[in-house]
N, C-alpha and C positions, 0 to 999 in steps of 0.2 A: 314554468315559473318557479323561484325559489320558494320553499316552505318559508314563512312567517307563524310567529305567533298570532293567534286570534283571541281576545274573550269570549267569542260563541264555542269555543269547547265546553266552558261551563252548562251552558244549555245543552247543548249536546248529548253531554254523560248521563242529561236527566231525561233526556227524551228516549233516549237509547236503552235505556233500563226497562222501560216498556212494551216499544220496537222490539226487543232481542236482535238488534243490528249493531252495527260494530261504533257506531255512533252518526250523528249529526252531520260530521266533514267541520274541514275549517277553511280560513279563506283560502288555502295554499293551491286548490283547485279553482281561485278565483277568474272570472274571463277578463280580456283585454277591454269587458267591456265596465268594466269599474274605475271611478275616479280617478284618476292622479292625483289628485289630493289626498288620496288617503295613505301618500309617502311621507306628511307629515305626524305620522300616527306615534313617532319616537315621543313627543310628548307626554308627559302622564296629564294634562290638563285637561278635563272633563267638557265636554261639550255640553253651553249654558245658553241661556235666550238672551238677545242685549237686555230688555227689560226682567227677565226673571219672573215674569208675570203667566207666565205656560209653563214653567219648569221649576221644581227645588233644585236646590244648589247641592244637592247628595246626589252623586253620579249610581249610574245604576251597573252591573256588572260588565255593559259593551262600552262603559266612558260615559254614556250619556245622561244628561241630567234628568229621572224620573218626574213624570207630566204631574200635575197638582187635579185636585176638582177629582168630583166623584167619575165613574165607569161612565164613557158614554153609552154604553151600551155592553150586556156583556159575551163574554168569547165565546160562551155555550151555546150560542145562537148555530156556529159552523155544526156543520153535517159531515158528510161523505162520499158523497158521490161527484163527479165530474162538474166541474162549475167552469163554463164558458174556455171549455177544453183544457183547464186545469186540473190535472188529477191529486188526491191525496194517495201517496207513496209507502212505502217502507219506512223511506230514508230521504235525505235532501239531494236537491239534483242540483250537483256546483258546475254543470260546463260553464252557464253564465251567472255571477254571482253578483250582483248589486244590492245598495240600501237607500231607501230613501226616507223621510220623515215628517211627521204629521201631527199638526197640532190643530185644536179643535175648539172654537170657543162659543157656548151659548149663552145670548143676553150681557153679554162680555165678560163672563165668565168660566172660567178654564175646564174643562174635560177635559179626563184621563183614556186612552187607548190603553186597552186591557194585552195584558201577556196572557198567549194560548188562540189569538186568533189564527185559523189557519189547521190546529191542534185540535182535533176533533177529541175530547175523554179526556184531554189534558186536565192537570189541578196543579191551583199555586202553591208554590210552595212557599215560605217565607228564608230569605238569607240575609247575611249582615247584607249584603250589599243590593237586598229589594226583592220582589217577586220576584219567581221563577216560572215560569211553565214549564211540569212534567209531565210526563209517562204521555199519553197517549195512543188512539189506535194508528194514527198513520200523521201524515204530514203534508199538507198543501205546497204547493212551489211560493205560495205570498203567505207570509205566518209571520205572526210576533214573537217573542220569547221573553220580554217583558217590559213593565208599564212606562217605559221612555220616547213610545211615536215612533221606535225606529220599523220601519217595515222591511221585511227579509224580502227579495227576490230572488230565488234558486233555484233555476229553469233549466229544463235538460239539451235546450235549445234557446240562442237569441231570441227574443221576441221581443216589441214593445206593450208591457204593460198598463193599465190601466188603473188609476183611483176606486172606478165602476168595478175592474174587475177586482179588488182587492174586497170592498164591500157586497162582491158578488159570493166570493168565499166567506164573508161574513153571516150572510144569508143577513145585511140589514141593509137598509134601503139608500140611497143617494140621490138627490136632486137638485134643480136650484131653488127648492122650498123645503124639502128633510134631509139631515142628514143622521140617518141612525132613529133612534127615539126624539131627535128636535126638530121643534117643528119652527119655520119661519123663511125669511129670504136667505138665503147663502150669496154670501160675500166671500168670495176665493183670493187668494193669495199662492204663486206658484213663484220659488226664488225674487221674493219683493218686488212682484209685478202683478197687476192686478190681473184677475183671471175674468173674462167675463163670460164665458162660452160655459157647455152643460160641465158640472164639477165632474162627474162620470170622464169626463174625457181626457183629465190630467193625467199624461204619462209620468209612469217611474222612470226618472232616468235617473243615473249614478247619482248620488247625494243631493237630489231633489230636497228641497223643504217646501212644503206643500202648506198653508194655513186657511181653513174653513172661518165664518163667523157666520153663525145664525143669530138671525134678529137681529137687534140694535140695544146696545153700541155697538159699533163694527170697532174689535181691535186695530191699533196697527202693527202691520206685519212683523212677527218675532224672527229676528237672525239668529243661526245656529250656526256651530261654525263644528265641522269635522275631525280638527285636530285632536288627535289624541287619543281616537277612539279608534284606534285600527280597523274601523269600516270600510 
């Protein structure tokens, strides 16, 4: 596949500083199994929510618009060890490289998905263009890099992933009554169709938008659109 530019080099150089690895990778190792839509990434237009009600209008370093509402919970909860056959690495595994994205609203209220899940010792950094997550000991194949919902998947093999297992490497909890530190009924939203089955179960596939509501009001569902963001 032809090299492309990515913004996750940025995260990259700062995770790498840590690692002592040659860095992060970019999508240029991406697999066939990622979007087609993300050919429309020539764009500079930042990916935003139709209502703006989950996201500020300040793009964060991968294009996308940084989540609002305090930490649902936060990154430091990840550990180490093996989490439902996911290992934390060296380095990232791009044979197959997808993103998908998450937004989370309690009492109808917006939470923020923290950069460094996934990043076990990671610390934010602050840049013009929003946190970072660096340094750290190693690196999960499902990690953030920062506070915009986009979730990295970078697997050293196809596989279909899981919501469950993404909050498995979180070490916090998922149900149709908690998600994370909220507690209530969860109302899912997977590409603006209602989820009714366990939230654990929603696969990441290529440019998924995934949306949670605990309690009530139940949002309704925020569109993102991927232009722009070379994901």
């Amino acid at each position: 596949m032809r090299p492309r530019s990515h913004p996750h080099l940025l995260a990259a150089a700062l995770v790498a500083i840590a690692l002592a690895v040659a860095g992060c990778g970019s999508s240029s190792s991406s697999s066939s199994g990622s979007s087609s839509s993300s050919s429309a990434a020539s764009s500079s237009t930042p990916a935003t929510t139709s209502t703006g009600s989950a996201s500020s209008t300040t793009p964060g370093f991968e294009g996308v618009a940084l989540e609002q509402g305090d930490q649902l919970a936060p990154a430091g909860t990840t550990q180490t060890g093996t989490v439902d056959g996911i290992q934390c690495g060296a380095s990232e595994q791009l044979v197959y490289h997808i993103h998908a994205h998450l937004f989370v609203f309690v009492n109808g209220a917006p939470r923020a998905i923290p950069a460094g899940i996934g990043i076990p010792g990671s610390s934010t950094q602050l840049t013009p263009q929003g946190p970072i997550a660096a340094g750290g000991r190693c690196i999960y194949w499902l990690h953030t890099h920062t506070s915009d919902g986009v979730m990295h998947i970078e697997s050293p093999t196809q596989r279909v992933y899981t919501l469950g297992n993404f909050f498995d490497v979180w070490h916090q909890p998922l149900s149709a009554t908690q998600v994370a530190t909220a507690h209530g009924k969860v109302t899912g939203y997977v590409n603006g169709k209602p989820w009714a089955k366990d939230p654990r179960s929603i696969a990441l596939t290529p440019h998924a938008v995934i949306q949670l509501s605990v309690g009530t009001p139940v949002v309704p569902f925020q569109s993102l659109s991927w232009a722009g963001t070379q994901l």
